[in-house]
Z-matrix of the N, CA and C atoms (Angstrom, degrees):
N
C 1 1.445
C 2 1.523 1 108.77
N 3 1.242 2 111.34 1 114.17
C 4 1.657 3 123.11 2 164.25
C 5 1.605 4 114.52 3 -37.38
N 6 1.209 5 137.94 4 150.55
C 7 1.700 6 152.97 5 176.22
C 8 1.747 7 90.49 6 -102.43
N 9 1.287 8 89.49 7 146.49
C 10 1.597 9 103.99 8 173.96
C 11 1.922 10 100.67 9 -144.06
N 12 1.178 11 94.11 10 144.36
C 13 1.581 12 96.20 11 -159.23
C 14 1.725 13 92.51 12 -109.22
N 15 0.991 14 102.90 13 175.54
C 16 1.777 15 95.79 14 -159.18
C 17 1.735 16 105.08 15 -82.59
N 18 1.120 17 114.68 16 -3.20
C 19 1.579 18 114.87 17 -178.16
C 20 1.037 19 91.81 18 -93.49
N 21 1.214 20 138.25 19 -52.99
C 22 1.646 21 139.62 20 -165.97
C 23 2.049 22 98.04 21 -58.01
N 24 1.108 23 93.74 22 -49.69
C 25 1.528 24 87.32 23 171.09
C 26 1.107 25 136.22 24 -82.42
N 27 1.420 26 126.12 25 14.40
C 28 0.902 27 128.58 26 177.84
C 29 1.634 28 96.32 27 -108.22
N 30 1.696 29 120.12 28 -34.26
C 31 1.489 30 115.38 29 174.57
C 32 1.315 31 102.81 30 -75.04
N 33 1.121 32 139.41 31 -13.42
C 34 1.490 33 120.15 32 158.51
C 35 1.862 34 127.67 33 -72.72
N 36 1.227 35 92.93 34 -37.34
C 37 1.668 36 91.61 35 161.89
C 38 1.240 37 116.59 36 -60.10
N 39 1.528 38 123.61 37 -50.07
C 40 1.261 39 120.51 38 -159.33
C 41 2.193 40 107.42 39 -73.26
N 42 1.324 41 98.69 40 -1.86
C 43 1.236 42 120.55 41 -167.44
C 44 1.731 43 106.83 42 -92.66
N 45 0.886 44 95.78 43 -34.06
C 46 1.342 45 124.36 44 164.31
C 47 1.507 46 135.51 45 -52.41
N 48 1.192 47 95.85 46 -50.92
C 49 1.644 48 134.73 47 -176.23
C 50 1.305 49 101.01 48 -85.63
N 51 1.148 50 132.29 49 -20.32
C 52 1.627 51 143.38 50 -151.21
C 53 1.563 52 91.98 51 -105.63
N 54 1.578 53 111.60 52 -65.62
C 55 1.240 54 115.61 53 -175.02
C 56 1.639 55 109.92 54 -67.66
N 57 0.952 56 131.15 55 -70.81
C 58 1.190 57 137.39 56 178.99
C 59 1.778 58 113.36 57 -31.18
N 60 1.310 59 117.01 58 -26.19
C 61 1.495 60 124.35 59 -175.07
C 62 1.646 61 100.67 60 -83.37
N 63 1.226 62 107.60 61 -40.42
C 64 1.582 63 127.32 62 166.50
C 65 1.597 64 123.09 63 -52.59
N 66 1.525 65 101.17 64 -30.87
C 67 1.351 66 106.12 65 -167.98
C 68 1.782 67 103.14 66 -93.91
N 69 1.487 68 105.29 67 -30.74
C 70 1.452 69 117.09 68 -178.73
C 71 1.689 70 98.15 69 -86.80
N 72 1.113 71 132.20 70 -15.02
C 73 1.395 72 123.80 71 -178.99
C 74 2.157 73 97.41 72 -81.37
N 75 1.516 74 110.71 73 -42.32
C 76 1.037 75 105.15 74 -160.17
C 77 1.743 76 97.47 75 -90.05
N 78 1.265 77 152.07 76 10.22
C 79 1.486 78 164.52 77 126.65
C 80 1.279 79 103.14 78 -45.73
N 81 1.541 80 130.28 79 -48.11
C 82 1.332 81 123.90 80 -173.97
C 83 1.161 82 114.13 81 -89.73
N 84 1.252 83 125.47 82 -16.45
C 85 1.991 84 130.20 83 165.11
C 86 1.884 85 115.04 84 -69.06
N 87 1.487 86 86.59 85 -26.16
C 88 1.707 87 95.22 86 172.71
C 89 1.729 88 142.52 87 -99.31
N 90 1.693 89 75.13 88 -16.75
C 91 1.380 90 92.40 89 -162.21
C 92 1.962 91 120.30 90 -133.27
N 93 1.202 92 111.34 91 108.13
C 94 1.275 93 112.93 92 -176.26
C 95 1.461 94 122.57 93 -54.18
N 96 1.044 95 116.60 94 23.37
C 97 1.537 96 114.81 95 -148.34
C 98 2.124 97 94.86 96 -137.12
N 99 1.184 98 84.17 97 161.17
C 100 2.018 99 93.01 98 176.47
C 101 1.236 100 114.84 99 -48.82
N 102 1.287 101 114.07 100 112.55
C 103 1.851 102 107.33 101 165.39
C 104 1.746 103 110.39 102 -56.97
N 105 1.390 104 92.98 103 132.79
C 106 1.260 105 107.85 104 -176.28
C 107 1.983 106 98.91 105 -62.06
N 108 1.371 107 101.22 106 155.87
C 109 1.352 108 99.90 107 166.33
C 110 1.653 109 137.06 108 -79.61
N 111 0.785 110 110.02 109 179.49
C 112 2.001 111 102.29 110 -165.34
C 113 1.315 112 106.77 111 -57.89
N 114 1.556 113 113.30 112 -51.85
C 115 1.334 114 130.79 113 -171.82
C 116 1.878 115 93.19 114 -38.54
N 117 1.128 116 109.12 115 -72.00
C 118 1.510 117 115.41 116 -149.50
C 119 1.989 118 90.73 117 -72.30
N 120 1.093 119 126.27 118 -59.59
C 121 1.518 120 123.22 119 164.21
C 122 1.865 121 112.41 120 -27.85
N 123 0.809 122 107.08 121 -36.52
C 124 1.701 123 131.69 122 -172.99
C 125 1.991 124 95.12 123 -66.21
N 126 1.451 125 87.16 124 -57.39
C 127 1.855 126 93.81 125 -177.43
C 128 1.058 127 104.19 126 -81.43
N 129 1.325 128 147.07 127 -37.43
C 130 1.496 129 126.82 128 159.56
C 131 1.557 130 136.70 129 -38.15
N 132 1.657 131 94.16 130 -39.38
C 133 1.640 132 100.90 131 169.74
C 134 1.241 133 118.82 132 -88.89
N 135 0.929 134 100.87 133 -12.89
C 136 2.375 135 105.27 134 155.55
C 137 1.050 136 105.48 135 -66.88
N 138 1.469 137 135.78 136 -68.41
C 139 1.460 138 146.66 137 169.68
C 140 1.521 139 119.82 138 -22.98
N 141 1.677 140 120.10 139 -37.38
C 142 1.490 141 129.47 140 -150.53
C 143 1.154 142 142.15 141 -163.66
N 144 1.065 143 153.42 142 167.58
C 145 1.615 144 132.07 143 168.69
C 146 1.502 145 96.92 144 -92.12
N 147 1.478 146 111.91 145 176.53
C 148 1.351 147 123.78 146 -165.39
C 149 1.395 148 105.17 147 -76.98
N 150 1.829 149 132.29 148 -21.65
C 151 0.790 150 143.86 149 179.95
C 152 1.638 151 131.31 150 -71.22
N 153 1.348 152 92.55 151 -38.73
C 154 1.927 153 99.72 152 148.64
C 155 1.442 154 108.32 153 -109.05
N 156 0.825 155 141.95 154 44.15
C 157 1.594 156 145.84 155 110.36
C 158 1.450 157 114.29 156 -64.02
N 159 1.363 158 123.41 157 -50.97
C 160 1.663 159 118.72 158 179.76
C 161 1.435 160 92.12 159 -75.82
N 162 1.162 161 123.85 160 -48.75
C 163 1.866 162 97.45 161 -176.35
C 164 1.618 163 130.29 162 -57.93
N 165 1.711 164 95.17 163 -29.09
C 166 1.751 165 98.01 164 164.84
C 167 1.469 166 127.36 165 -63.01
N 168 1.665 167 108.41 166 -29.59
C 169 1.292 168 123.04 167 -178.55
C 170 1.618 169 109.85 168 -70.50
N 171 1.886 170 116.70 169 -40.97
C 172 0.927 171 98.13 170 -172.04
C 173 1.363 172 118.61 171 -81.96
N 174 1.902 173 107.22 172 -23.44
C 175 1.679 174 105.79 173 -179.20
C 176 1.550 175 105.68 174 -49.29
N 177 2.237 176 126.86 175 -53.43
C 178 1.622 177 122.56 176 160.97
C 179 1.262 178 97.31 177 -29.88
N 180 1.007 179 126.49 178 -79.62
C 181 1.899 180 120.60 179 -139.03
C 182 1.632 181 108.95 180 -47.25
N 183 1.986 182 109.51 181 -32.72
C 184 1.269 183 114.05 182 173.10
C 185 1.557 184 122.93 183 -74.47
N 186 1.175 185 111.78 184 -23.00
C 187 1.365 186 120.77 185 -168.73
C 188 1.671 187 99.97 186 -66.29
N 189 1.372 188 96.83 187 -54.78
C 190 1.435 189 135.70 188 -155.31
C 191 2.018 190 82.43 189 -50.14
N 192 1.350 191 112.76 190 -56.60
C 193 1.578 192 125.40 191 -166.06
C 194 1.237 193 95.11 192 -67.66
N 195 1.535 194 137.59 193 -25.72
C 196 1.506 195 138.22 194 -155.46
C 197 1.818 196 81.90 195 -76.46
N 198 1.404 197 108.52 196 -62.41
C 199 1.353 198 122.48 197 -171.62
C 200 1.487 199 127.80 198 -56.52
N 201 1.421 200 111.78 199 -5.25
C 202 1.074 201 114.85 200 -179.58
C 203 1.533 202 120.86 201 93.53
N 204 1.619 203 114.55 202 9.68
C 205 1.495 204 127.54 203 -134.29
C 206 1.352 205 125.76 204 7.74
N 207 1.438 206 88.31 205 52.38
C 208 2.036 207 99.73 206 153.54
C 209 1.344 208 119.95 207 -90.31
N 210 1.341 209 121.75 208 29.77
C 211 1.114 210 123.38 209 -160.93
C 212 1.516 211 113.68 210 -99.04
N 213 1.130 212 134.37 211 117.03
C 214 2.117 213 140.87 212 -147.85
C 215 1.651 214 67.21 213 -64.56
N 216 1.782 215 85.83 214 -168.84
C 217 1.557 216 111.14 215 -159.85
C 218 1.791 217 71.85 216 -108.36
N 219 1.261 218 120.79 217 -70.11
C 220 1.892 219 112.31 218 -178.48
C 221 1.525 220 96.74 219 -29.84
N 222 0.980 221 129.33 220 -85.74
C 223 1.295 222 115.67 221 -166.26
C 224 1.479 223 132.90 222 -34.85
N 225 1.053 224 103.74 223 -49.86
C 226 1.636 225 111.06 224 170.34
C 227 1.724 226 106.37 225 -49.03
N 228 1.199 227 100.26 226 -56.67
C 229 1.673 228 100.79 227 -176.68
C 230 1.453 229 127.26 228 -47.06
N 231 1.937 230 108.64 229 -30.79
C 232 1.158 231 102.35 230 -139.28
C 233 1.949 232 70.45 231 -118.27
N 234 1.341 233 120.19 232 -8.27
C 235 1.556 234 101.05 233 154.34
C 236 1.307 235 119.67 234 -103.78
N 237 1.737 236 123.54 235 8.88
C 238 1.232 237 110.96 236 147.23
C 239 1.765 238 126.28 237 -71.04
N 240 1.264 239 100.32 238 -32.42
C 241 1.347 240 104.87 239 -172.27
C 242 1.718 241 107.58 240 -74.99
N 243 1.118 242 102.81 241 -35.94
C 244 1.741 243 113.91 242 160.18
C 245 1.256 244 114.84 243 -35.75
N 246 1.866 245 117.91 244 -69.71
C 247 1.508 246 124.18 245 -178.36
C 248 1.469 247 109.11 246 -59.01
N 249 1.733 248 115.18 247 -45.82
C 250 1.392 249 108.27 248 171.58
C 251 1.675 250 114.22 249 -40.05
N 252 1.098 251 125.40 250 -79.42
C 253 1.494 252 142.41 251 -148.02
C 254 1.958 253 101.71 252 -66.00
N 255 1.337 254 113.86 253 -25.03
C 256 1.510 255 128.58 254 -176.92
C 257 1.715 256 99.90 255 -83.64
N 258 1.590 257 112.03 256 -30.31
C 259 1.159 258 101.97 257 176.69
C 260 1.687 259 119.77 258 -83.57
N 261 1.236 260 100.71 259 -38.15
C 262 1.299 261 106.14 260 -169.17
C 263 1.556 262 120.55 261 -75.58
N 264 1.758 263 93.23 262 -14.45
C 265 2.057 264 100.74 263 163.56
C 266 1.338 265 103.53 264 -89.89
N 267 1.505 266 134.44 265 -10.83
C 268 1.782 267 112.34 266 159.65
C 269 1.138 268 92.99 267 -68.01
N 270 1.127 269 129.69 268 -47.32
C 271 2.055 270 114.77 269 -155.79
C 272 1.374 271 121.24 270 -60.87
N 273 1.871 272 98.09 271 -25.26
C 274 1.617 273 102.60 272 174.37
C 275 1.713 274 113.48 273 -86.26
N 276 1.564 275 109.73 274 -24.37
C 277 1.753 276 104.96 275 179.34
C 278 1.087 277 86.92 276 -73.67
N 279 1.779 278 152.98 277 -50.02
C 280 1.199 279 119.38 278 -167.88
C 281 1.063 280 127.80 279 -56.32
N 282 1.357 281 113.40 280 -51.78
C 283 1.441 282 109.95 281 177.53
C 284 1.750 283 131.46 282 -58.19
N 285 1.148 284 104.77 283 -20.11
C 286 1.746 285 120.79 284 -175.28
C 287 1.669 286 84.51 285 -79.95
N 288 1.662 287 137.79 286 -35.64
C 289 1.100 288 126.78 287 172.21
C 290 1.208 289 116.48 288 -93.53
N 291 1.306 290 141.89 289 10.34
C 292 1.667 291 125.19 290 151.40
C 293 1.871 292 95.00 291 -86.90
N 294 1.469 293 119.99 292 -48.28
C 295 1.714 294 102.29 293 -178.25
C 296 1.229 295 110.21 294 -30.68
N 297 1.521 296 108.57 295 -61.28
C 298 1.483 297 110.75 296 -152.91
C 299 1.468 298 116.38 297 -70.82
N 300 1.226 299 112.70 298 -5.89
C 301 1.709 300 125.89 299 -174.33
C 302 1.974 301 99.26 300 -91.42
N 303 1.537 302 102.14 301 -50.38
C 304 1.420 303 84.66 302 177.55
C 305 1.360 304 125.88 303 -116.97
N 306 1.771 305 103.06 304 50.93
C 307 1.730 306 122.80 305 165.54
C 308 1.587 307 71.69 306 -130.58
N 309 1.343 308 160.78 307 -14.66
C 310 1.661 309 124.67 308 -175.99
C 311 1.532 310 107.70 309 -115.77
């Protein structure tokens, strides 16, 4: 386990705070609905890069229009986190299928 010295942790929080304000600024440009809170924004960027985070947001933002944007704020979350987690297991079968193509 790596040492982290208290400045380093404190530029990682504040790094934190940076992205996450970013992630709730770009939910509210898309999405009619409650910005999720940090906590759960917080577990998305554990989950992902920021780049399928905007693709989860925009597949919600479409759903959200399918629905008429009647769509709760739970809901949105729990089919963003859906599109997140569906995307990020194609990214791993792909890759487990280019290894295995050029080790077989």
């Amino acid at each position: 386990m790596s040492t982290i010295n208290a400045a380093e942790l404190v530029a990682s929080i504040e790094s934190n705070v940076d992205e996450i304000a970013a992630v709730q600024k770009l939910w509210r440009s898309l999405l009619p609905i409650e910005t999720p809170n940090a906590r759960q924004i917080y577990l998305w960027l554990t989950m992902a890069q920021l780049p399928d985070i905007r693709f989860a947001f925009c597949e919600t933002a479409s759903r959200c229009l399918r629905m008429n944007d009647e769509m709760s704020a739970d809901h949105a979350v729990r089919f963003c986190t859906s599109v997140l987690k569906n995307r990020l297991e194609q990214r791993e079968f792909a890759a487990q299928n280019t290894a295995q193509q050029t080790t077989g």
